[in-house]
N, C-alpha and C positions, 0 to 999 in steps of 0.2 A: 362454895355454897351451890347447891344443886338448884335447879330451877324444875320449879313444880309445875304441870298444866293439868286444870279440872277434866276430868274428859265429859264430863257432865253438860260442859259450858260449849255450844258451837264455836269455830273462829267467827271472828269480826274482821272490818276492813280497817284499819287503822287510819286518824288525820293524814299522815304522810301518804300512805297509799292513794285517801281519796283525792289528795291536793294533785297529786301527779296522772291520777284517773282524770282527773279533770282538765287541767290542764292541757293533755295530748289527748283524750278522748273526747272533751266537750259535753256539755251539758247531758246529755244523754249516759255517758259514766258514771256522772254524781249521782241522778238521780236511782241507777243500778244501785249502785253502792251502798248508798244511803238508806233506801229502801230493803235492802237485803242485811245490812246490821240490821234492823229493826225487825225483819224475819227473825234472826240467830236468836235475840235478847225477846224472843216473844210478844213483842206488840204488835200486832195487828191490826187494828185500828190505825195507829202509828204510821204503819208501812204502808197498806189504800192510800193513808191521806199524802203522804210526801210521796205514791208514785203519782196520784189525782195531779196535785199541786207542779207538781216538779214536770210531769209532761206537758202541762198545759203552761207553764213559764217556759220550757224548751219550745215548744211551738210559735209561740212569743216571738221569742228569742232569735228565731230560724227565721220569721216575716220581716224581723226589724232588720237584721242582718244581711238578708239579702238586699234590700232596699237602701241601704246606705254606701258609700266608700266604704272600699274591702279595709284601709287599713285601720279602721274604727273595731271592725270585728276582735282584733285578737286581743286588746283590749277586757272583752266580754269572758273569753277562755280563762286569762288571769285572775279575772273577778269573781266570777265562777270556782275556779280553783280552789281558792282562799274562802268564801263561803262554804263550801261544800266541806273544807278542813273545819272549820270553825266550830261549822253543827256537828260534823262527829265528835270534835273533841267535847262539845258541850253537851251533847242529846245519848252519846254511846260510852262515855270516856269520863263522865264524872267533872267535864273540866280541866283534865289533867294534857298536860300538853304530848306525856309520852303515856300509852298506857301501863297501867300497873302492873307489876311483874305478875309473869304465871296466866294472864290474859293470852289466849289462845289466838292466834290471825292466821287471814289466808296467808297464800304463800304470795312470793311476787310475782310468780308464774301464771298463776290465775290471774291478777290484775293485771300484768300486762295483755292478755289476750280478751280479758273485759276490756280493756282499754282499746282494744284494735278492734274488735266490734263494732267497739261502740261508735268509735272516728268512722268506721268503713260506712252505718248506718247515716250519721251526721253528715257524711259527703254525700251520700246518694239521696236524703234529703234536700241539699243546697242545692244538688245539681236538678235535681228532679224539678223545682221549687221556680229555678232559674230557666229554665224552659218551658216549666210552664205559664208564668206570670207571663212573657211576650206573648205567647200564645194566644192569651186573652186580651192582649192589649195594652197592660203594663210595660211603661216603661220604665226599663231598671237603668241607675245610673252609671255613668263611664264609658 
C-alpha cells in the first residue's frame, strides 16, 4: 500500500517530536512547536494566543527556576515535555496518539536544530538571568 501525502496540507510537528523538542530544548521549543502547527492548520488566533501564553509561562518558568535548587529544575523540562505532547496530540492530532497516515511532518532535522536553538536561547536566558538577579541584590541559592 502506497502512502499518500496532501500537498495541499503543510507538515506539522508531530506529539513525539514535540515531546523530545521539549524535553532537550525546554520550554521555549514547545512553545515554537506548538505555535507553528497552529500556523500550518491555519489558526491564527490560536497561534498569538499559545505564543502570548506560552512565553509569558516560559518567563515564569525561567524566574522560578533560577531561584530554586538546580536539581528541581529538570523536573520542569519532563513536565513540560509531556504537556507539550499532549496538546498536540489533542489540539493538532485529533487525539490520536500517532498521527493519521498520509499526515505530512517536518523532518527530524528541522527539530533537532529548533531544538538546539531553542536550548542555546534558554541557557543564555539562565545565565543571563543568573548574573543579573546578584547584581541587584538577589540572592540566588547554593
Amino acid at each position: 500500500m502506497e502512502l499518500t501525502v496532501d500537498p495541499a496540507q503543510p507538515p506539522l510537528y508531530s506529539p513525539r517530536q514535540v515531546f523530545w523538542a521539549g524535553f532537550c530544548g525546554g520550554p521555549f521549543a514547545l512553545v515554537y512547536l506548538l505555535s507553528r502547527n497552529f500556523q500550518s492548520l491555519g489558526q491564527a488566533e490560536e497561534e498569538r494566543r499559545y505564543l502570548l501564553i506560552g512565553l509569558a509561562l516560559s518567563l515564569i518558568i525561567l524566574v522560578v527556576l533560577v531561584m530554586v535548587p538546580a536539581r528541581l529544575s529538570t523536573g520542569v523540562f519532563i513536565g513540560g515535555a509531556f504537556a507539550g505532547s499532549t496538546l498536540a496530540r489533542q489540539q493538532h492530532f485529533g487525539g490520536e496518539k500517532v498521527p493519521p497516515q498520509g499526515t505530512p511532518l517536518h523532518s527530524n532535522w528541522r527539530v533537532f536544530f529548533n531544538t538546539l536553538a531553542s536550548f542555546a536561547a534558554w541557557a543564555a536566558a539562565v545565565v543571563s538571568l543568573m548574573l543579573l538577579l546578584p547584581a541587584v541584590g538577589v540572592r540566588l541559592p547554593g
